[in-house]
mmCIF file of the C-alpha atoms, coordinates in Angstrom:
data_MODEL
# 
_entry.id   MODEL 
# 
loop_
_atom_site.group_PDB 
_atom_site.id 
_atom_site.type_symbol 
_atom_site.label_atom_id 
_atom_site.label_alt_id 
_atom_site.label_comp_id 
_atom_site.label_asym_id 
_atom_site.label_entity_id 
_atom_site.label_seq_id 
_atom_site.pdbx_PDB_ins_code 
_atom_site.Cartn_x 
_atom_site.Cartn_y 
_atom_site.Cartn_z 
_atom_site.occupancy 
_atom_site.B_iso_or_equiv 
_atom_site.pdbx_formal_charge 
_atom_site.auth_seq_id 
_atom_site.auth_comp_id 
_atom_site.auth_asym_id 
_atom_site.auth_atom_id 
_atom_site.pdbx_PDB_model_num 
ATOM 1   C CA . UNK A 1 1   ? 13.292 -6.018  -47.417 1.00 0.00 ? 1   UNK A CA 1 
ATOM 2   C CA . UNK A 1 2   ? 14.181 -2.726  -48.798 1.00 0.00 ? 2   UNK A CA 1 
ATOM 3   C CA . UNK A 1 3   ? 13.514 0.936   -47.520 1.00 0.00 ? 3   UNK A CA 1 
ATOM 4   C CA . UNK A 1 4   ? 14.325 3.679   -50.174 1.00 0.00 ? 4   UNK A CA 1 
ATOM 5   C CA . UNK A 1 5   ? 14.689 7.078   -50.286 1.00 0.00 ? 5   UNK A CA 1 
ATOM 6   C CA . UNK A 1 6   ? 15.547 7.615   -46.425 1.00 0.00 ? 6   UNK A CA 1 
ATOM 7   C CA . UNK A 1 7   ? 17.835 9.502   -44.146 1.00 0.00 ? 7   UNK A CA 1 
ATOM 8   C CA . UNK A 1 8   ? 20.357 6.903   -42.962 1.00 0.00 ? 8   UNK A CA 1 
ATOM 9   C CA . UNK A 1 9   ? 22.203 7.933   -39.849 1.00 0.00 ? 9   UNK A CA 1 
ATOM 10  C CA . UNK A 1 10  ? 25.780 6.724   -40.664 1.00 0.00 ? 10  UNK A CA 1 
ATOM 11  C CA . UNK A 1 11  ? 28.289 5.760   -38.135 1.00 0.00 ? 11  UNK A CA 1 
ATOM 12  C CA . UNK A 1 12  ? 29.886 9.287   -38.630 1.00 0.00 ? 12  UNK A CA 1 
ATOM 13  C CA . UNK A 1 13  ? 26.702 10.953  -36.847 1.00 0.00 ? 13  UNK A CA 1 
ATOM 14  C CA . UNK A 1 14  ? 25.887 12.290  -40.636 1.00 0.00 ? 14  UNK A CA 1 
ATOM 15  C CA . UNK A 1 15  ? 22.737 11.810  -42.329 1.00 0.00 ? 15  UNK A CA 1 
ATOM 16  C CA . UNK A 1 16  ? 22.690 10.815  -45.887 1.00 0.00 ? 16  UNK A CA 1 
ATOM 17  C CA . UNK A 1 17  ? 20.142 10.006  -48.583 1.00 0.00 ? 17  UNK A CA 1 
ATOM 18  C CA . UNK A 1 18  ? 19.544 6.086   -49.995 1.00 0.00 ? 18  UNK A CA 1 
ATOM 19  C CA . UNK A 1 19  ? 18.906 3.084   -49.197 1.00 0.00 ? 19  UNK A CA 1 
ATOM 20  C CA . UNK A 1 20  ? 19.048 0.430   -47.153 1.00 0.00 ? 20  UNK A CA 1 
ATOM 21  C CA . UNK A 1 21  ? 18.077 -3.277  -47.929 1.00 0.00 ? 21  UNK A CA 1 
ATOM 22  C CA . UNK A 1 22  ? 17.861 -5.974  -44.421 1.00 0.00 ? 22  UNK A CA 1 
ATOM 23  C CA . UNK A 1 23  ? 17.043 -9.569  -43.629 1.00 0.00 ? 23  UNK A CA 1 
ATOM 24  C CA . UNK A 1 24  ? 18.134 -10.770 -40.002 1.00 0.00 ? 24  UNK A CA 1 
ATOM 25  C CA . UNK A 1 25  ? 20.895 -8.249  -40.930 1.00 0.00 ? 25  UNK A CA 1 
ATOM 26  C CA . UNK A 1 26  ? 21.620 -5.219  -43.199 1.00 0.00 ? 26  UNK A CA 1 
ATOM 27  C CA . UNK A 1 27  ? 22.913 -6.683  -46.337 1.00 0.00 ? 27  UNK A CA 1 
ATOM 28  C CA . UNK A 1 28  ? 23.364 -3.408  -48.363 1.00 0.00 ? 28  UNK A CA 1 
ATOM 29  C CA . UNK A 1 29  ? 23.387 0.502   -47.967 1.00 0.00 ? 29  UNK A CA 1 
ATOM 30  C CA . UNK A 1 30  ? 23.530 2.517   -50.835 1.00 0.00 ? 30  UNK A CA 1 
ATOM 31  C CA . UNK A 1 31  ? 23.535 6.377   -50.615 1.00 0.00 ? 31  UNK A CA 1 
ATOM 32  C CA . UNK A 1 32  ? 22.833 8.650   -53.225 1.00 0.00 ? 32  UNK A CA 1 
ATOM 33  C CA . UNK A 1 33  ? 22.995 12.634  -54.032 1.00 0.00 ? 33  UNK A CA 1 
ATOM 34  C CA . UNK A 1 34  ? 19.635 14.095  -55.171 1.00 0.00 ? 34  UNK A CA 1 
ATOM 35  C CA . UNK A 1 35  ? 17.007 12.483  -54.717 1.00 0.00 ? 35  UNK A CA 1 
ATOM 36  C CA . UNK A 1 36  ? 13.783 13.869  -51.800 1.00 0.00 ? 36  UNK A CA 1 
ATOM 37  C CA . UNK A 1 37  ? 14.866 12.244  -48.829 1.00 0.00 ? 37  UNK A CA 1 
ATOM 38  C CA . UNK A 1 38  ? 11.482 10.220  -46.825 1.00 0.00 ? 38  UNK A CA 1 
ATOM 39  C CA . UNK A 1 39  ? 12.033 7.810   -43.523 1.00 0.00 ? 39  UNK A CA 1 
ATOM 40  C CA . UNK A 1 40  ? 14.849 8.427   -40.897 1.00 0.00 ? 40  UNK A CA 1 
ATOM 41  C CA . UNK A 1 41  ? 16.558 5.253   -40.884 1.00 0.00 ? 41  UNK A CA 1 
ATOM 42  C CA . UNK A 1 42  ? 18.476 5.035   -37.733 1.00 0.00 ? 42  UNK A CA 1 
ATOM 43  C CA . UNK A 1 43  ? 19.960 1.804   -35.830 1.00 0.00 ? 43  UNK A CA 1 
ATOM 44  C CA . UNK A 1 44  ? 17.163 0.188   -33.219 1.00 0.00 ? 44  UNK A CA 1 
ATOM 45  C CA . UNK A 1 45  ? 17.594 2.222   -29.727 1.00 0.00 ? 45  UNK A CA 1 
ATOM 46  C CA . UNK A 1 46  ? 17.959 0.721   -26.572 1.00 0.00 ? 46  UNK A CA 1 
ATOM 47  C CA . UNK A 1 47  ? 16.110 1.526   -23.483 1.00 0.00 ? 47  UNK A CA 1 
ATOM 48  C CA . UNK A 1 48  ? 18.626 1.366   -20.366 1.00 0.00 ? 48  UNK A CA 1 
ATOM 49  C CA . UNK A 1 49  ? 15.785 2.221   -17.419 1.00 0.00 ? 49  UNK A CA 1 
ATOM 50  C CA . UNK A 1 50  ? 12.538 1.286   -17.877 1.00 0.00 ? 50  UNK A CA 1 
ATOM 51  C CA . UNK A 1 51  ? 9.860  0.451   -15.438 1.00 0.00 ? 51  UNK A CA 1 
ATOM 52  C CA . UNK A 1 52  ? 7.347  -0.885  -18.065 1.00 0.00 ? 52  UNK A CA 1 
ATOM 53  C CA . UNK A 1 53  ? 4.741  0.715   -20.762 1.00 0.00 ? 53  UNK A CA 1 
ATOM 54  C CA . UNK A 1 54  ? 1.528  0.066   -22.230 1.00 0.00 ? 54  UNK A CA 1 
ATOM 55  C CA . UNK A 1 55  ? -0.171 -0.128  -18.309 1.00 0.00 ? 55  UNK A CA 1 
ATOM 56  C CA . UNK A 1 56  ? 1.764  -2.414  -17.266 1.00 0.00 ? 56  UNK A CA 1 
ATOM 57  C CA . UNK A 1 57  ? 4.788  -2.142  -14.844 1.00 0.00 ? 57  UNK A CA 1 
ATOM 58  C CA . UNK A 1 58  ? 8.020  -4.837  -14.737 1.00 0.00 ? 58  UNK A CA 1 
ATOM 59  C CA . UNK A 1 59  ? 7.365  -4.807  -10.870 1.00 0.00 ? 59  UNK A CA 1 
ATOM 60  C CA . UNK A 1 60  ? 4.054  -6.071  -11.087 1.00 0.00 ? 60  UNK A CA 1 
ATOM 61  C CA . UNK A 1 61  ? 4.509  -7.842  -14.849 1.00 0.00 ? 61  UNK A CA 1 
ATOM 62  C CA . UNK A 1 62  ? 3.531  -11.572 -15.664 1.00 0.00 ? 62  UNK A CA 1 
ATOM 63  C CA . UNK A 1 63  ? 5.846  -12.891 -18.250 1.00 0.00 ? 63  UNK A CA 1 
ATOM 64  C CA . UNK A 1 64  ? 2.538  -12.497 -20.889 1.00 0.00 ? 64  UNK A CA 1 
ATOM 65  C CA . UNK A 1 65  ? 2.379  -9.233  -19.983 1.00 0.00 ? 65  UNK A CA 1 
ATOM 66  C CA . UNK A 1 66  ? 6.063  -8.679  -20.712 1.00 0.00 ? 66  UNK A CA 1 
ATOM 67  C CA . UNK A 1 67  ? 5.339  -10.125 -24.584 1.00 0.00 ? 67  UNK A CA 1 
ATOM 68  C CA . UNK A 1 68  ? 3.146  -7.060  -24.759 1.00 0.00 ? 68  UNK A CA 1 
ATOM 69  C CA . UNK A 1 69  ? 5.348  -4.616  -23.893 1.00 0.00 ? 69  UNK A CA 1 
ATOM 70  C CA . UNK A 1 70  ? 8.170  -5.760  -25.837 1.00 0.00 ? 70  UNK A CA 1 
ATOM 71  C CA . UNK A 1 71  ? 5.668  -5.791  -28.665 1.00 0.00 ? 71  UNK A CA 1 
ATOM 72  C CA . UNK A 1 72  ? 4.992  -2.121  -28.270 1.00 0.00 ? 72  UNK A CA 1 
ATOM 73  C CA . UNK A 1 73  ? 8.687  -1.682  -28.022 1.00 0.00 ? 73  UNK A CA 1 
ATOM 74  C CA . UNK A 1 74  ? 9.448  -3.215  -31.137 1.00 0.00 ? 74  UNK A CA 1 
ATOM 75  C CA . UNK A 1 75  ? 6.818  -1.906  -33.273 1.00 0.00 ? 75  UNK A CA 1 
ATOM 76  C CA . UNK A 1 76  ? 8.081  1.878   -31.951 1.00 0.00 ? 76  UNK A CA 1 
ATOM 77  C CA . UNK A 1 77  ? 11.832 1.512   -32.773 1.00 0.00 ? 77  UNK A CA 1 
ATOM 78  C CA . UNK A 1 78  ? 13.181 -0.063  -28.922 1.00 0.00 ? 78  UNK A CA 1 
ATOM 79  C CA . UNK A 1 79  ? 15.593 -3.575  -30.097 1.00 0.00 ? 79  UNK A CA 1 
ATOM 80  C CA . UNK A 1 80  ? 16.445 -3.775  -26.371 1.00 0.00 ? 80  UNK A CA 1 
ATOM 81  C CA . UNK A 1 81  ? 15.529 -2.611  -22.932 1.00 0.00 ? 81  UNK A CA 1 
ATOM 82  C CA . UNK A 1 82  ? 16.110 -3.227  -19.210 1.00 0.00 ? 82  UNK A CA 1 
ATOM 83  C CA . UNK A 1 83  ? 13.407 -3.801  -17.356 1.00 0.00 ? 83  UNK A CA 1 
ATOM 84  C CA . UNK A 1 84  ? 13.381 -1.908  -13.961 1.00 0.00 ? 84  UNK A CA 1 
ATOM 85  C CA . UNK A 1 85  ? 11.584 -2.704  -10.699 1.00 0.00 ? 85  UNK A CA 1 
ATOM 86  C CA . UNK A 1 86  ? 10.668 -0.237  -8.133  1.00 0.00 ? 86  UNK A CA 1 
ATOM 87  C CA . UNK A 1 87  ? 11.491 -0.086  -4.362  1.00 0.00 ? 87  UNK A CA 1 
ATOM 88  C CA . UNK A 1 88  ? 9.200  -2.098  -3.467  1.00 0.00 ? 88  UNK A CA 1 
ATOM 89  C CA . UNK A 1 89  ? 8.884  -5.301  -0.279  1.00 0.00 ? 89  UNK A CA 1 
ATOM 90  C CA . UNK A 1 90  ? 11.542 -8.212  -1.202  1.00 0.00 ? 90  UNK A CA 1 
ATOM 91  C CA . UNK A 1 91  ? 8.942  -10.640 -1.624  1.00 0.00 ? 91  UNK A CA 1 
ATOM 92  C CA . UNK A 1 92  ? 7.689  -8.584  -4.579  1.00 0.00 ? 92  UNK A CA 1 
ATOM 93  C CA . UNK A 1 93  ? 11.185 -7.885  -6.415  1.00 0.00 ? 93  UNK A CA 1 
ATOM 94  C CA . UNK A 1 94  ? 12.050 -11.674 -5.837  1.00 0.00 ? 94  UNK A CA 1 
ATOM 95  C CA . UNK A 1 95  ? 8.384  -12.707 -7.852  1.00 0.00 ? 95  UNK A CA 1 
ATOM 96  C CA . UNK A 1 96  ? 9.371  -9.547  -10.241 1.00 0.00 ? 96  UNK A CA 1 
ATOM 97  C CA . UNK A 1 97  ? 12.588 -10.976 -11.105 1.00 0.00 ? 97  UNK A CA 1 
ATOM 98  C CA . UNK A 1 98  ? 11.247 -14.434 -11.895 1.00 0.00 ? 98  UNK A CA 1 
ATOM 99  C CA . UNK A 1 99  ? 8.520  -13.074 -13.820 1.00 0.00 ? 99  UNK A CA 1 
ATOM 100 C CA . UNK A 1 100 ? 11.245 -11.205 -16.030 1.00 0.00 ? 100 UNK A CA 1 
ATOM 101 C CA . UNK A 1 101 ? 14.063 -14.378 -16.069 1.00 0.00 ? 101 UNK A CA 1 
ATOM 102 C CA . UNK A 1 102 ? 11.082 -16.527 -17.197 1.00 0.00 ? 102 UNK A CA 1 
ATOM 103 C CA . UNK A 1 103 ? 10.059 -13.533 -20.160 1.00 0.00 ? 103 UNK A CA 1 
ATOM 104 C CA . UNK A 1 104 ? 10.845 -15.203 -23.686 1.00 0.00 ? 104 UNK A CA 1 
ATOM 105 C CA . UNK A 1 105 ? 11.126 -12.582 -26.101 1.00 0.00 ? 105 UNK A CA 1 
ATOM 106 C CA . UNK A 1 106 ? 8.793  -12.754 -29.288 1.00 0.00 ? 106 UNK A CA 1 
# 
């Protein structure tokens, strides 16, 4: 699948006009001088802290739940994230973290 005409973020921190064609991985960037840059096209950012999204919470989160949020994730640029309970009794972290160890991703 191609995207044209974008703003790639290379390594170097620089962006530069092209291309960028992708499967399971990028096969082929192409930049280019000239032409009306469109789309940023940056690498998929990860979320290191986050407590959950959408109105749901990772504390609280069945593992269906979790398939929603990572949904939202994807679809909004977030390839990764950890998912972060809240002080809460140990009875509730200990069902938290086997709600999020039994999470599949999409």
């Amino acid at each position: 699948m191609p995207i044209e005409h974008g703003n790639i973020l290379t390594d170097g921190g620089v962006f530069k006009k092209g291309s960028i064609e992708f499967g399971e991985t990028i096969e082929k960037v192409e930049t280019c001088e000239g032409e009306e840059p469109g789309s940023y096209i940056i690498p998929g950012l990860i979320d290191i802290h986050s407590h959950g999204v959408v109105g749901y919470d990772f504390s609280e989160a069945t593992p269906e739940d979790m398939r929603e949020m990572s949904l939202f994730y994807a679809r909004n640029g977030i390839t990764s994230f950890l998912a972060t309970t809240i002080t809460a009794p140990e009875e509730q972290i200990a069902l938290a973290v086997k709600n999020i160890a039994a999470f599949e991703r999409p």
